[in-house]
C-alpha positions in Angstrom: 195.4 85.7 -121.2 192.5 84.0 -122.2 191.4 83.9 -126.5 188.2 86.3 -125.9 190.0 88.9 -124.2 192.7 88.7 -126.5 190.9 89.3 -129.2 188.9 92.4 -127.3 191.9 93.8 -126.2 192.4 96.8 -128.3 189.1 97.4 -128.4 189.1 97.7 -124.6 191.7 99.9 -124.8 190.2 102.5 -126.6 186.5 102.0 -125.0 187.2 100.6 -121.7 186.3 96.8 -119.8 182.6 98.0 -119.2 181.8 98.6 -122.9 183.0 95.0 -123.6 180.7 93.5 -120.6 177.5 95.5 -122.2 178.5 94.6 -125.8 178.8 90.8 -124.8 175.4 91.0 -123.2 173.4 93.1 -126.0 171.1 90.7 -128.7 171.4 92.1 -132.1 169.2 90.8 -135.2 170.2 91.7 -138.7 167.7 91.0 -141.8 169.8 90.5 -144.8 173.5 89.7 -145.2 174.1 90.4 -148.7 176.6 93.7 -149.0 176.0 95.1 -145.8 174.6 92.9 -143.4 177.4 90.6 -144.0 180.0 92.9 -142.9 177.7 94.6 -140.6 177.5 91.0 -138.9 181.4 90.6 -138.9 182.2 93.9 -137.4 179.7 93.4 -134.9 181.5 90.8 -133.7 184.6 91.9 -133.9 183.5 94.8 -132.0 182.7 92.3 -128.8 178.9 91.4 -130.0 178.1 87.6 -128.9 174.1 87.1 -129.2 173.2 87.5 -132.8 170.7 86.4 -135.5 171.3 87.0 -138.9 168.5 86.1 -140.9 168.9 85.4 -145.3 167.0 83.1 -147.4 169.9 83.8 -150.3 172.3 81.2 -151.8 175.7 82.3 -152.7 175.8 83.3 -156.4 178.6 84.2 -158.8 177.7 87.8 -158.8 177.4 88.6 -155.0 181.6 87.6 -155.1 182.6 91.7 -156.0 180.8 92.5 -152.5 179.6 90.4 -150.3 182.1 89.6 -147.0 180.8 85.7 -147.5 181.1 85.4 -151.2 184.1 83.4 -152.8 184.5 80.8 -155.8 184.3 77.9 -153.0 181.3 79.3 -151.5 178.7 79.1 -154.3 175.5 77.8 -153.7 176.1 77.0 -150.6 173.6 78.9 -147.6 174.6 82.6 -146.7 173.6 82.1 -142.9 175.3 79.0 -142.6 178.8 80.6 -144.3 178.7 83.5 -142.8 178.1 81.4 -139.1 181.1 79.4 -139.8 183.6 82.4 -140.3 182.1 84.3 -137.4 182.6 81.0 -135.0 186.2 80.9 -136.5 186.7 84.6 -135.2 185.6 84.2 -131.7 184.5 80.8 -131.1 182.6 82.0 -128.2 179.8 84.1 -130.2 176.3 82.5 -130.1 175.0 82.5 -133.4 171.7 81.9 -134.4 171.3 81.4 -138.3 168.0 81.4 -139.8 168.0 80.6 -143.2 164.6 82.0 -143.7 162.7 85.2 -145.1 161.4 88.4 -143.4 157.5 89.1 -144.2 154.5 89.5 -142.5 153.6 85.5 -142.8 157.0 85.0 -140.9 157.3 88.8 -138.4 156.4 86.8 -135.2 158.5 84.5 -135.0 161.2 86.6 -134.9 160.2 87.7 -131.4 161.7 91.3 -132.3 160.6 92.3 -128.6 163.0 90.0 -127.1 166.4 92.4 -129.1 167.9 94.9 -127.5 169.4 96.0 -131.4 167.3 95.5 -134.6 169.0 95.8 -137.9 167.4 96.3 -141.7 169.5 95.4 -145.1 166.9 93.4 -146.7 166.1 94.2 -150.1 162.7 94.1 -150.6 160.3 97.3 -150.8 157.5 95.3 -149.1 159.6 93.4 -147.2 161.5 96.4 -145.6 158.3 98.8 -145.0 156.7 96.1 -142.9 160.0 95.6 -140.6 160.5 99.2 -140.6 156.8 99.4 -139.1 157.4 96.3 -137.0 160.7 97.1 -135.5 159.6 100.6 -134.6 156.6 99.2 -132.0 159.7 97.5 -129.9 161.6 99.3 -127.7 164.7 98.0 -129.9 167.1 100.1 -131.3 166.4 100.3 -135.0 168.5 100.9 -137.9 168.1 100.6 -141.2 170.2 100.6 -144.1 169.4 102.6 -147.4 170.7 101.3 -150.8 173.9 101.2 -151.3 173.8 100.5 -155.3 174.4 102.6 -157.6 177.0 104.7 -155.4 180.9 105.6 -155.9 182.0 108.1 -153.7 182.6 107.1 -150.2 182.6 110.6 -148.8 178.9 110.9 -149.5 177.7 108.6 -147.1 176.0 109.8 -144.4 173.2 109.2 -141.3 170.2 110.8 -141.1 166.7 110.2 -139.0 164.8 108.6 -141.8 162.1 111.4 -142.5 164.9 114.2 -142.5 167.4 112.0 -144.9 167.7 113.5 -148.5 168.8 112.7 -152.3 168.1 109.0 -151.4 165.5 107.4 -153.7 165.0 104.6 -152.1 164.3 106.3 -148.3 161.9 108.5 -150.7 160.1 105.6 -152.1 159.8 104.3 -148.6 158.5 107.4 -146.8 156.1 107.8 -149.4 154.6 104.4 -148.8 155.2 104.2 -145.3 152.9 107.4 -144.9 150.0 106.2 -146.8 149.8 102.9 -144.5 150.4 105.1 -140.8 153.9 106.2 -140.1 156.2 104.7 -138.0 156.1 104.2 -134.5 159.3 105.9 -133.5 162.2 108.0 -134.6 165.1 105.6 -136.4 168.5 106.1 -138.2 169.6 105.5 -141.7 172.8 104.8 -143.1 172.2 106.4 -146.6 174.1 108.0 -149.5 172.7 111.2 -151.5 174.7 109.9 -154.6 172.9 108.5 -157.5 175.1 107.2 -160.8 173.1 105.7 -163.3 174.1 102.1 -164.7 176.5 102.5 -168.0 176.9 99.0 -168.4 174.6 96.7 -171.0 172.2 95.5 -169.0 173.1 91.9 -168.1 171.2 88.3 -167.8 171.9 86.9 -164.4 172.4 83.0 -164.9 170.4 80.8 -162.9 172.3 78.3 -160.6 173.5 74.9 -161.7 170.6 72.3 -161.0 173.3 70.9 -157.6 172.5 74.5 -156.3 168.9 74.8 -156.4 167.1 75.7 -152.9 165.3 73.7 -150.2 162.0 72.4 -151.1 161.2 75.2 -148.1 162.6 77.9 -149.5 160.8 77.1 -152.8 157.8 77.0 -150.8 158.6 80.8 -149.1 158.9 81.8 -152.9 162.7 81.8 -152.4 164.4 83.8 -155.4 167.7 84.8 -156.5 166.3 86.5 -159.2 165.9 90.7 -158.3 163.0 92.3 -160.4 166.1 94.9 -161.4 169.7 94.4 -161.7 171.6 97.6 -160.5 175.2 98.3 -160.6 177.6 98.5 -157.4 181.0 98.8 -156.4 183.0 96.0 -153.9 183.5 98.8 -151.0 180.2 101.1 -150.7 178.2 98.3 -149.2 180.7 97.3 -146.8 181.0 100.8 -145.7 176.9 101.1 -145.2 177.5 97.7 -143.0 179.8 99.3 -140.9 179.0 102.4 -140.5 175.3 100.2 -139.1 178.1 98.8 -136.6 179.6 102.1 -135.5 176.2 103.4 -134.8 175.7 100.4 -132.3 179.4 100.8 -130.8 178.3 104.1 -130.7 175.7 103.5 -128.5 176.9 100.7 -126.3 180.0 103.0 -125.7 177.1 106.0 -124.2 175.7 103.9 -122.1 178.8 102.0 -120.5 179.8 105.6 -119.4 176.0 106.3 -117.8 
């Protein structure tokens, strides 16, 4: 038995050979792998995904290590893309990878040819940022998802996915809508992985130390206004974002699973 379908073999136990042909042949795109996209990224894979782009201008810090799939003592400083690349090659060595250490904004949508993805995943952070991909993604005939906040969140069993204008208690998929609506809508319907949980940070609030002077970004990302800096600091626990990542994955198993029974 050859390494690729050992490793699928479970899975094509429980959802059959065709499902593994159609998840080896779907392109997937995910902006952001910070605490969800990373293990949204890794379960893709491990779910039988082989084309995909995961797109992060971020360095490793410090304090990504209590969540992020990527994130160790060894691995600060050093690129996301390129990290998170290496340990999905040394899952299946077969997965085509495409890592673009770059940022998502409207200076940089088109060359990301989003026409050209059959899947189109959100867990960037920025408010900007995210409204113009939400707007973007939805002209494609792409399957887009989107991922809500995940900070700020304890309770696993509140998690939940909603069609973005009908999702309630989320702040964030508030704020969103409300801009979203001033500047035209969206093109199509989409899904969010959300929470309707909202704690408030108990902690003092804390001074996130700027890297060492050996970890400082490209001279290209400097230029792209590259930042590891967030204009606010919130409070989140190891597991919630992992469980926003792949319940993103489930959605596209989900869906890959319909069709391989059409």
């Amino acid at each position: 038995m050859g390494i690729e379908k050992a490793i699928f073999q479970r899975t094509e136990l429980l959802l059959g050979r065709t499902f593994i042909k159609k998840a080896a042949e779907k392109k997937v795109i995910i902006f952001g792998i910070g605490g969800v996209g990373s293990w949204c990224a890794e379960s893709l894979v491990r779910s039988g995904i082989i084309h995909l782009t995961i797109v992060d201008s971020d360095l490793i810090s410090e304090s990504n290590i209590n969540r992020q799939l990527l994130a160790t003592i060894k691995t600060i400083g050093k690129a996301k893309t390129e990290v998170l690349k290496e340990r999905l090659l040394e899952i299946n060595p077969t997965v085509q990878v495409t890592a673009l250490q770059q940022i998502y904004d409207p200076e940089t949508s088109a060359s990301y040819q989003l026409e050209t993805f059959d899947f189109i995943i959100d867990a960037i952070d920025s408010l900007s940022n995210k409204i113009h991909l939400i707007q973007t993604a939805t002209k494609t005939n792409a399957v887009f998802l989107s991922s809500m906040g995940a900070a700020l969140k304890m309770d696993p069993t509140r998690i939940k996915v909603a069609e973005f204008w009908d999702v309630e208690g989320c702040p964030l998929a508030a704020a969103l809508r409300k801009r979203i609506k001033k500047i035209g809508g969206t093109s199509k319907k989409f899904k969010c992985v959300y929470s309707d949980e909202f704690l408030q940070n108990i902690g003092e609030e804390i001074e996130i130390p700027v890297f060492e002077e050996s970890f400082e970004p490209s001279d290209t990302l400097k230029a792209d206004n590259w930042s590891h800096k967030k204009s606010r600091i919130n409070g989140t626990t190891s597991y919630m974002p992992a469980m926003f990542g792949m319940t993103l994955t489930g959605l596209v198993v989900q869906m890959i699973e319909k069709e391989s029974r059409l």
